[in-house]
C-alpha positions in Angstrom: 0.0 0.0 0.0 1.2 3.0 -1.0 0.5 5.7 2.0 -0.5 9.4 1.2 1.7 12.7 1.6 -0.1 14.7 4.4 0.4 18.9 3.8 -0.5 21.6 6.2 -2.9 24.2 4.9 -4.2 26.3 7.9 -2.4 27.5 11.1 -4.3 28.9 13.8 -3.0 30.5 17.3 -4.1 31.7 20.2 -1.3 32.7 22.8 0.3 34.7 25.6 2.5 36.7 22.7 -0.4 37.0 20.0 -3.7 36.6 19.5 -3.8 34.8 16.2 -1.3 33.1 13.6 0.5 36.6 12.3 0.5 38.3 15.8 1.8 35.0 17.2 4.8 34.9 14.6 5.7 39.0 15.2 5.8 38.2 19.2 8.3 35.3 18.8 10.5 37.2 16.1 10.7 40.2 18.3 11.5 38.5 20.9 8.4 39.4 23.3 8.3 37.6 26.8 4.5 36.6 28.1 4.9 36.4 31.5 3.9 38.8 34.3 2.0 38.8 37.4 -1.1 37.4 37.4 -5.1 39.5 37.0 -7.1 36.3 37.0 -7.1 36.0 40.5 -5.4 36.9 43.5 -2.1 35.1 43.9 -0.1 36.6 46.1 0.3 34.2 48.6 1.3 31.4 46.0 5.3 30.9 45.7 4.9 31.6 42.0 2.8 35.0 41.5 3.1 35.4 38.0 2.0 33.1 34.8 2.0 33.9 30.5 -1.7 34.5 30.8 -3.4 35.5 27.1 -3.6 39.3 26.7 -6.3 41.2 25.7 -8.7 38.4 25.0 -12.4 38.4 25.3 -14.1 35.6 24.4 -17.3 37.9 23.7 -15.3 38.8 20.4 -15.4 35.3 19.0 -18.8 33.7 20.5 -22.0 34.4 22.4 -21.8 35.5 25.6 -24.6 32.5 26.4 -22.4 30.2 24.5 -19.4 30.9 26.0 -20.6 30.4 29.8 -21.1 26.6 28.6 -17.7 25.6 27.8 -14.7 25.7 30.1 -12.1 28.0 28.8 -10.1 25.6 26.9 -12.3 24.6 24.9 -13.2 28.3 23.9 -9.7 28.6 23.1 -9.8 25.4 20.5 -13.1 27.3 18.9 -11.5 30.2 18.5 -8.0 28.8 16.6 -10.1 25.8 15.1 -12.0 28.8 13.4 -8.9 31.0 12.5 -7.0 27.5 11.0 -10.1 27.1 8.6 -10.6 30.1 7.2 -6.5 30.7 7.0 -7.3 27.2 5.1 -9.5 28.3 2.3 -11.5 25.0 2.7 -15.1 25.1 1.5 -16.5 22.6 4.4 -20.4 22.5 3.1 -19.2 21.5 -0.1 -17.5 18.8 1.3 -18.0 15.0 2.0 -17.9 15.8 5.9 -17.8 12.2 6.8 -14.1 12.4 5.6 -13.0 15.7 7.8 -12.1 14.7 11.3 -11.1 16.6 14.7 -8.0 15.3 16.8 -7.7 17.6 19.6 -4.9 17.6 22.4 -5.5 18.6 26.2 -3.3 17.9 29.4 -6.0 18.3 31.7 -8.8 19.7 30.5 -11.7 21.8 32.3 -9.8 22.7 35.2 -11.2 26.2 35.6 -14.8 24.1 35.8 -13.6 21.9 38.3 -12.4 23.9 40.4 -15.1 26.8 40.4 -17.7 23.9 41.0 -16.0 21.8 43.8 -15.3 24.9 45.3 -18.9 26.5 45.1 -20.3 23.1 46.8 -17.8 22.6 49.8 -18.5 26.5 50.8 -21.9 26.0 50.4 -24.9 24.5 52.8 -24.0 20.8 51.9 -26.8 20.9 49.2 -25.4 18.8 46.2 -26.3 21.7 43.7 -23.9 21.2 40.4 -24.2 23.5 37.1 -25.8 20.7 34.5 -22.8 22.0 32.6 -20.5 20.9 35.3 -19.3 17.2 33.5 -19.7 18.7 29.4 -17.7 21.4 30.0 -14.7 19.4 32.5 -14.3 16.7 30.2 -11.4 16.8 28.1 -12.8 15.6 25.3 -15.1 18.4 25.0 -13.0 20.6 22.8 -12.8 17.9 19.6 -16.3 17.4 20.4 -17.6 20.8 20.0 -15.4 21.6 17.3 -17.2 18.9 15.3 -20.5 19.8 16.0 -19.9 23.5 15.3 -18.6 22.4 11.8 -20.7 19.4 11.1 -17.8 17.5 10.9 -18.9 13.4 11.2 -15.3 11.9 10.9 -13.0 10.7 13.3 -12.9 12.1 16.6 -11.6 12.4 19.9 -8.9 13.9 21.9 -5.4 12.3 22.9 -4.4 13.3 26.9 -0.6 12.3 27.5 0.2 15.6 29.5 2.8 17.9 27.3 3.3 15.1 24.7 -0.7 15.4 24.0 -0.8 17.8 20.7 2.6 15.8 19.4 0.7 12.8 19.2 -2.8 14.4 18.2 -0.4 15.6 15.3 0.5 12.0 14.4 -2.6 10.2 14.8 -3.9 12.8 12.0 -1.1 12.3 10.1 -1.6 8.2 10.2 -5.2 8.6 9.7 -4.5 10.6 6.5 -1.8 9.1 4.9 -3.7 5.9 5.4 -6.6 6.9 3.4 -9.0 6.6 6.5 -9.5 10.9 6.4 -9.1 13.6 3.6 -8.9 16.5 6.4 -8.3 16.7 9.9 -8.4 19.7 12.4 -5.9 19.1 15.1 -4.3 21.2 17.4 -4.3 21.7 21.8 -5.5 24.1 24.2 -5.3 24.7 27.8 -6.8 26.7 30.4 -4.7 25.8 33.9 -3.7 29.4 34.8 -5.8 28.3 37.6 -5.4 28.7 41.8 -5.0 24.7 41.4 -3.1 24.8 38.4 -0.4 27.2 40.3 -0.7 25.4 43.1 -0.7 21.7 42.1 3.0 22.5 40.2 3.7 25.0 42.5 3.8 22.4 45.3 5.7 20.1 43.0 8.4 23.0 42.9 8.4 22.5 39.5 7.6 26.2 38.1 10.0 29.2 38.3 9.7 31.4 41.8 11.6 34.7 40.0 8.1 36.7 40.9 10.9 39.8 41.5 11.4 39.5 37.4 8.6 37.7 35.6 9.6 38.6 32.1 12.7 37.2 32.0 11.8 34.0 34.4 11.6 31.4 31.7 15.5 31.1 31.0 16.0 27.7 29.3 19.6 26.7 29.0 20.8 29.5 30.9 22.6 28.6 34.1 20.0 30.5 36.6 17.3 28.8 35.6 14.8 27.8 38.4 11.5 26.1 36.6 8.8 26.7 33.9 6.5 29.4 33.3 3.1 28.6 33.0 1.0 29.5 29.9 -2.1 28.8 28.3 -3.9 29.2 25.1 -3.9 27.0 22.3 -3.0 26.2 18.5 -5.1 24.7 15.4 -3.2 23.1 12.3 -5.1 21.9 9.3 -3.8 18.6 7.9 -5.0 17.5 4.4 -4.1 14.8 1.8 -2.0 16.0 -0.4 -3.8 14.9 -4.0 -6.5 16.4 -2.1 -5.0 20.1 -1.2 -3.3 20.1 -4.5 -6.8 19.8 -6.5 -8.1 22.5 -4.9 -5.1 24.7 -5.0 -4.5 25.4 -1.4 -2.0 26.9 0.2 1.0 24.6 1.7 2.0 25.5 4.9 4.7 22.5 5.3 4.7 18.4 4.4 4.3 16.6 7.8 6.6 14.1 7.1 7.2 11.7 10.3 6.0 10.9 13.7 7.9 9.6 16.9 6.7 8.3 20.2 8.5 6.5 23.0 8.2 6.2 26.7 10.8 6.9 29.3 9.7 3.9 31.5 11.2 5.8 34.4 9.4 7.9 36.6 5.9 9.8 37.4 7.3 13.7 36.0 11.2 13.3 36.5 12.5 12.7 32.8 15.4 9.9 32.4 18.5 11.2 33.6 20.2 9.4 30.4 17.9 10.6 28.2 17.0 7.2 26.7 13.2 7.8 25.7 13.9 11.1 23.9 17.0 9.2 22.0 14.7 7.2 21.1 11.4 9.2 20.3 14.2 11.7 17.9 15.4 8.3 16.2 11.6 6.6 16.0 10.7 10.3 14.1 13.6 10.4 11.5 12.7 6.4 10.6 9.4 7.2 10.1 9.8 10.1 7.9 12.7 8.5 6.3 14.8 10.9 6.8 19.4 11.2 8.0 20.1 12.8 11.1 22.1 15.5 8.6 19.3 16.4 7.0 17.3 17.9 10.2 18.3 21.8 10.4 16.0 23.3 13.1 15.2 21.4 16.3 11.8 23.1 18.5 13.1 21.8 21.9 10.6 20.7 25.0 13.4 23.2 26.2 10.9 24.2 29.9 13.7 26.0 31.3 14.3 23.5 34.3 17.4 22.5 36.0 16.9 18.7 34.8 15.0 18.3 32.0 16.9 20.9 29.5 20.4 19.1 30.1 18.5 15.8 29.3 17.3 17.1 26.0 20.3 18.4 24.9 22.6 15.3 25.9 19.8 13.2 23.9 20.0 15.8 21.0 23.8 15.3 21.1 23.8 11.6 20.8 21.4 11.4 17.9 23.0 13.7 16.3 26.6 13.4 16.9 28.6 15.9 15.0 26.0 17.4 13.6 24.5 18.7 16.5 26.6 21.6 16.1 25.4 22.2 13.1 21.8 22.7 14.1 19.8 25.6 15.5 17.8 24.8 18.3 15.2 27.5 20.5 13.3 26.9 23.0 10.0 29.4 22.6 9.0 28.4 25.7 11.3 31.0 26.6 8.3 33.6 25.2 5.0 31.9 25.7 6.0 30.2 28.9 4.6 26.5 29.0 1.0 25.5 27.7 1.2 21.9 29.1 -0.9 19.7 26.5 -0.9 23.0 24.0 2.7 23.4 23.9 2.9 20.7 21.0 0.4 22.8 19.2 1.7 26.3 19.2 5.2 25.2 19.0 4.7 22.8 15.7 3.1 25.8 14.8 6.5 28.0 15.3 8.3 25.2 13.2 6.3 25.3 10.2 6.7 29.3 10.2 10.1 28.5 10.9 10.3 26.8 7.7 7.9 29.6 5.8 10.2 31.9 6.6 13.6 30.6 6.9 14.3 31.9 10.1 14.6 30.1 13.9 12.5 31.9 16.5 14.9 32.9 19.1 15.4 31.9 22.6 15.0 34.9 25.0 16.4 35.6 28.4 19.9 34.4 27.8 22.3 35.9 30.4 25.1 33.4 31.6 26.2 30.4 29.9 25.8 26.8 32.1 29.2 25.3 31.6 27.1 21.9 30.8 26.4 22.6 28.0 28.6 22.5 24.5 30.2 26.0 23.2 29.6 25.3 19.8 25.7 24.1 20.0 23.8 26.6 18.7 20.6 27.4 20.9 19.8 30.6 18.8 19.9 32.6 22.2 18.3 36.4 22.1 18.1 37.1 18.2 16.4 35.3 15.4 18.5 33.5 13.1 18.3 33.3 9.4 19.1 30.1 8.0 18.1 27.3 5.5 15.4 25.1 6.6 14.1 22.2 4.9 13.7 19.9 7.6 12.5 21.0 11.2 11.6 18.7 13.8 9.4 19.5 17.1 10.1 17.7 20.3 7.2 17.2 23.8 7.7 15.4 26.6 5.0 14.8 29.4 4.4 13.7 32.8 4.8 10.0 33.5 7.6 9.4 30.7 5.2 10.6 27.4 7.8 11.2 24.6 7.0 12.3 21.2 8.7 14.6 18.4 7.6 15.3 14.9 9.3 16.2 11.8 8.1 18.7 8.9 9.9 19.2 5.3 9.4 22.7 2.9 7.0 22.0 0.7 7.6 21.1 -2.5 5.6 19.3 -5.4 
């Protein structure tokens, strides 16, 4: 069997540097930090006071007020790039056999904001069981592919893949296996998440996984730079488009990027410390490359999980430098967490999308708030600190790793007939 090419043809975004797709790309190429204190809610007696919360956003813009109220916030945020990745698509859905357009959607937690609003309103209550009917729909995690597809019609595959910050990696794949089988001509795929929360803080607070630099926000998220201290927390999401190729072509789309392979291993190791050796994300880069059929000297942009902690960047760059060998200097590599902060099961979503504009444009987003080297880490790699960088791109690969050893990295080529 011979499989199908899969192309990307709409790009969607929805984060704490920009709003949509273009303001998304300006923030990352100048460089723009999304962290500050947070306005959601009072947090100043959390060890973390600050968060990349989205910026001017009211959902009011996109969707009816009475509409909005019945979906958690995460799943507003899939609507809202879900609709932006169509339209930047050009596809004509009512004219379409919607029985071959599916939704794969990507959350790490889900309705959190529900959750907690409703557990909370009960316990300081009289003891009267009294939960919003909306409670469950809008918690679930599910309910963002769901109520894409019913906004849209769309009566393919769907359903939503949960494997913390490795969840809108391997939404990507699935879509791309689905397609390339001939089992879908179109699928909207993408993450979102909505855990700027008092329990989002405070679960990862408490885990001391998350940056405490509340005396300089901007510049907390700091991956590879030897004052590091933890991740930033973000949220928002990111929608990408995949269609068959013969299919785009026909119709005379625009292409994005080819998605070209898919990796996915497991560290086997611990509950949310990463393998100290780095053996899962060796393997999840080499699973990738096989799949897409591609040499490790033919990769010239990696998107690293890069969350600006003391453990887990070292163990991404000592994997990157045994795939890769020698030609690990040879690579750019950025971390944009070091802009958005970290959108958990959205990260994959927003930071594929950064690799395909990477590719569009021929430049590597930048990693921001560089200030002193960490001697671990290899003079001559190149982690595109501070400033874009202009280069050739023709193949770009995008790692994310989760919580209970979830590995997975993708790989997109230039497009080219």
């Amino acid at each position: 069997m011979q499989l199908k090419r899969v192309v990307i043809t709409g790009l969607g975004a929805l984060t704490p540097i920009g709003n949509n797709l273009q303001e998304y790309w300006n923030g990352l190429m100048n460089g723009v930090s999304g962290a500050d204190i947070i306005t959601r809610f009072d947090a100043s007696l959390f060890k973390t006071r600050f968060a990349c919360e989205l910026k001017n956003f009211q959902i009011e813009n996109f969707m009816e007020r009475k509409d909005a109220r019945r979906v958690d916030p995460f799943t507003q945020y899939a609507l809202v790039v879900a609709a932006e990745a169509l339209k930047d698509s050009g596809l004509e859905l009512d004219k379409m056999n919607k029985n071959r357009i599916g939704v794969i959607w990507a959350s790490g937690i889900g309705g959190l904001q529900t959750f907690e609003e409703e557990v909370t309103s009960f316990a300081q209550g009289n003891g009267v069981p009294r939960f919003n009917p909306f409670f469950i729909p809008k918690m679930i995690a599910n309910m963002a592919s769901g109520s894409i597809s019913i906004k849209y019609g769309l009566r393919g595959l769907n359903y939503t893949t949960v494997s913390a910050c490795a969840s809108s990696n391997h939404a990507f794949i699935d879509a791309f296996n689905y397609i390339r089988l001939g089992k879908a001509e179109v699928i909207v795929s993408g993450g979102s998440e909505a855990a700027v929360t008092k329990a989002g803080m405070g679960g990862f607070s408490v885990m001391k996984a998350m940056s405490e630099r509340n005396d300089d926000p901007k510049t907390a998220s700091r991956p590879f730079d030897k004052d590091r201290d933890g991740f930033v927390l973000g949220e928002g999401a990111g929608s990408i488009i995949f269609e068959e190729y013969e299919h785009a072509k026909a119709r005379g789309a625009k292409i994005y990027a080819e998605l070209i392979g898919g990796g996915m291993s497991a560290d086997a190791y611990h509950i949310s410390a990463p393998h100290p050796e780095g053996i899962g994300v060796v393997s999840v880069m080499h699973n990738a490359m096989e799949d897409g059929n591609v040499k490790i000297t033919d990769i010239d942009y990696i998107n690293v999980h890069g969350t600006s902690t003391p453990i887990g960047d070292p163990q991404e760059v000592k994997a990157i430098q045994e795939v890769f060998g020698e030609h690990a200097f040879k690579l750019n590599i950025s971390s944009t967490k070091s802009m958005t902060g970290h959108l958990l099961g959205a990260a994959g979503a927003i930071e594929a999308i950064a690799t395909i504009m990477a590719i569009q444009h021929q430049t590597v987003p930048p990693t921001i708030n560089h200030f002193e080297k960490d001697p671990i880490f290899d003079d001559r790699l190149n982690f595109t600190f501070n400033t874009p960088q202009k280069r050739k791109i023709d193949y770009a690969m995008s790692n994310g790793f989760g919580f209970g050893g979830h590995n997975s990295s993708v790989i997109f080529k230039r497009y080219s007939e």
